[in-house]
N, C-alpha and C positions, 0 to 999 in steps of 0.2 A: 610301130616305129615309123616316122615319119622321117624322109630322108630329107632332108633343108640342103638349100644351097652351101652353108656356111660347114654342113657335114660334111656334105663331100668335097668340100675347098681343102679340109681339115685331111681327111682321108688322101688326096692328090699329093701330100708332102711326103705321104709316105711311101708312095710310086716310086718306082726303081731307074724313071728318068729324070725322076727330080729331086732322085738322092743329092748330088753335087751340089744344085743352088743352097738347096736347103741347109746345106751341112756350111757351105759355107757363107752363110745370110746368121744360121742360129745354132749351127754344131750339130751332132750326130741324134737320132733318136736313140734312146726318148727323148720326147721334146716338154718342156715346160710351159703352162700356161702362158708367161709372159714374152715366152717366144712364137707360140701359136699365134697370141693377141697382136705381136710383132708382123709379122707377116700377113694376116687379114686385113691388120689397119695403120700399120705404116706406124712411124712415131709417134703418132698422134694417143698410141693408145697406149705410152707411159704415163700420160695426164689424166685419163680418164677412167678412174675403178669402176666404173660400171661397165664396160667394154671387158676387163679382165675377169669380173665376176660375172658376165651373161657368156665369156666363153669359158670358164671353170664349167657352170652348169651343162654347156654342150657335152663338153670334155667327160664331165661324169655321168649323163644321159648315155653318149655313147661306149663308157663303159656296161654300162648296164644294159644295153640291149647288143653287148659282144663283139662292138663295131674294134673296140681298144682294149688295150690292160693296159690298169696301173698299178706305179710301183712307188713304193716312197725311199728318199733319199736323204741324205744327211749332207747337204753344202753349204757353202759360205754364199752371204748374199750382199749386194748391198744395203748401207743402212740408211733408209729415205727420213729417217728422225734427226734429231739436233743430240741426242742422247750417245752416239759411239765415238766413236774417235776416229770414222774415216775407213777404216780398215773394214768394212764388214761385217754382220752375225751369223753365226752359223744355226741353222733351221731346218728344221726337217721339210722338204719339198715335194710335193707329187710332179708326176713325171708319167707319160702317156704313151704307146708304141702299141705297132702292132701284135695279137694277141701269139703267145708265143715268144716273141723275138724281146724279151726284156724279162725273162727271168734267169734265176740261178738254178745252174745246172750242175748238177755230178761229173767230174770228168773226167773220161776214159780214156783218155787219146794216148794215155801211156804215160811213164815217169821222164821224158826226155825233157831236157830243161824245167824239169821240177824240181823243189824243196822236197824231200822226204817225208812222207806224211800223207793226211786228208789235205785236199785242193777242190777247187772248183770252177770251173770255168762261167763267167758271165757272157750271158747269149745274145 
């Protein structure tokens, strides 16, 4: 594994001094590719899919050598086509975080302000 500068730029968002910018520049992790690509390269890289697809590749590189986990999600996005009506599509999304801190967990913490029943808490 070869650690690049744009790794560890990628890994730095996820530091606990730079929770705050982060969160509030692109929202909580996980973080989405086109808020990673957001952040490395400024607006500029709403214009340019090869900027979002050479950092997906990072993004899944670094899942696979245990840097990340990911997780897929089901949001609303905007629609860059002439085809919606404005409002958005909803699509399944990957989404990136550190390994651990972005799955579904069983939760124990007790029945206090729960629905009766199976629950889970997201980590």
């Amino acid at each position: 594994m070869r650690m690049s500068s744009n790794k560890k730029e990628i890994l730095s968002y996820f530091e606990p001094h730079n929770r705050e910018w982060v969160s509030g520049e692109i929202g909580d992790p996980p973080l989405g590719v086109s808020g990673i690509a957001y952040l490395l390269h400024g607006m500029e890289s709403f214009d340019k899919r090869h900027q979002l697809e050479s950092n997906r590749r990072t993004l899944e590189a670094m899942v696979k050598d245990g840097l990340l986990e990911r997780i897929t999600s089901y949001e609303q996005r905007q629609d860059t086509t002439q085809s919606g009506d404005g409002n958005g599509m909803w699509c399944n999304c990957s989404r990136y975080g550190l390994p651990g801190q972005c799955t579904i967990v069983r939760d124990t913490s007790g029945p206090d302000n729960t629905i009766s029943g199976e629950y889970v808490r997201i980590g």
